[in-house]
C-alpha angles and dihedrals in degrees: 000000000000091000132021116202127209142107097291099171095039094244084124088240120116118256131173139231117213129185105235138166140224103246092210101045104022085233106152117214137162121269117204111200107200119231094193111038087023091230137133122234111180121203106202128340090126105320107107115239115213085263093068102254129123094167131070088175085117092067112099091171139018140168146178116269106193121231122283090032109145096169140027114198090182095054097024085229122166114204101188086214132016111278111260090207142015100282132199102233118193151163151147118260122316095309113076133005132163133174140215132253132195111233102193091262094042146321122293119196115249119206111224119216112219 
């Protein structure tokens, strides 16, 4: 999908997550628009997460896991604790996916062991 909607930031008030792209470098990334605050926080696209990462380019899917969520059987995905908050999951293929999670200030990129 080209937007995923859900409370990404756990206000209770809806946000969205767009695809979007660094003009200068072509690095992809995630935009949260912020329901609550109306404000825009970007993963990637050029700007480095703590992980090390400033392209999201490798995803090939991604979806909303709602909040709670320990366990996706779809996706056979582990989560080591519930979810605090919706959170946008991805990942290319079979062979690598993270999510993000809000920190209070913003939204950090967290690796998934398979």
């Amino acid at each position: 999908p080209p937007y995923l909607v859900g409370d990404f930031d756990g206000d209770g008030v809806a946000d969205a997550a767009v695809l979007v792209q660094q003009r200068t470098s072509g690095k992809l990334g995630i935009a949260f628009v912020l329901g609550g605050p109306k404000r825009v926080s970007v993963v990637a696209a050029g700007t480095p997460d703590p992980t090390g990462g400033d392209d999201l380019s490798w995803i090939d899917r991604w979806d909303r896991i709602g909040q709670g969520v320990t366990y996706d059987m779809t996706n056979r995905v582990r989560f080591s604790e519930p979810t605090k908050t919706d959170v946008v999951w991805f990942a290319r293929g079979d062979s690598a996916s993270a999510f993000t999670e809000w920190t209070g200030s913003g939204f950090r990129v967290i690796p998934l062991g398979r």
